[in-house]
C-alpha positions in Angstrom: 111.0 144.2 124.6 110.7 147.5 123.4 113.1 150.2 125.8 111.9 153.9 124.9 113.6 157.4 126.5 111.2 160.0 128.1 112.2 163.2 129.4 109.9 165.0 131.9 110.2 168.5 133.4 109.8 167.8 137.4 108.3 171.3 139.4 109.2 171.5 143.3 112.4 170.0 143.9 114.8 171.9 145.7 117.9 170.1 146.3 120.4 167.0 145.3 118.1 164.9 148.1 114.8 165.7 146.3 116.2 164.4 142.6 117.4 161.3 144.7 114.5 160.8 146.3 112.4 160.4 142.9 114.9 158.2 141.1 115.2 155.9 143.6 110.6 155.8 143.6 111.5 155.7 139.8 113.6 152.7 140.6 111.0 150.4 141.8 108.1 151.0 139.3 108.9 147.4 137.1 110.2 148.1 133.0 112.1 151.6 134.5 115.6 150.7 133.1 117.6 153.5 134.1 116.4 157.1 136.0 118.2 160.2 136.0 116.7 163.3 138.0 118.6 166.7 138.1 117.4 169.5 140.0 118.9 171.7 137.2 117.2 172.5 135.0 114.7 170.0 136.7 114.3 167.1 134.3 114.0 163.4 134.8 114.9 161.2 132.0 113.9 157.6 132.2 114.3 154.5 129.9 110.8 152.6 130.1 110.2 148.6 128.6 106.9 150.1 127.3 105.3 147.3 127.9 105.4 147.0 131.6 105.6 151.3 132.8 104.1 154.2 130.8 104.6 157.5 130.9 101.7 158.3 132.7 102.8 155.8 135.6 105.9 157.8 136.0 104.2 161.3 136.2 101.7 159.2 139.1 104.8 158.0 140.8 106.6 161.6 141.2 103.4 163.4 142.6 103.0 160.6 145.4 105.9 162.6 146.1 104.4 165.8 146.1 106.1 167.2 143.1 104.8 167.8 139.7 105.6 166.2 136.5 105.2 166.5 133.1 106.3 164.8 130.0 108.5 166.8 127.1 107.3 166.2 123.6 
């Protein structure tokens, strides 16, 4: 199974809580290996099995949350 890295700039969180609050919803979408949100300078990097989770998936999951999300290429 293939594990890729994906950095996406996250708009609207505002604290520690926020960041927490998506990579724990990161957490749960099946193939996310690993999730790290940081309010500065607002990025969330997550390891995906490509196979199971795709970018786009992650970007759906963090505006269920009502932030915004975009991926770095």
């Amino acid at each position: 199974m293939s594990i890729t890295t994906h950095t996406f700039r996250v708009e609207g969180m505002h604290c520690g809580s926020c960041a927490l609050l998506i990579d724990d919803t990161l957490s749960d979408l099946p193939g996310v290996r690993s999730t790290q949100t940081t309010v500065k300078p607002s990025h969330s990097t997550v390891e995906l099995a490509a196979t199971q989770t795709s970018p786009e998936d992650v970007i759906a999951a963090i505006a269920t949350l009502g932030y915004r999300a975009e991926e770095f290429l």
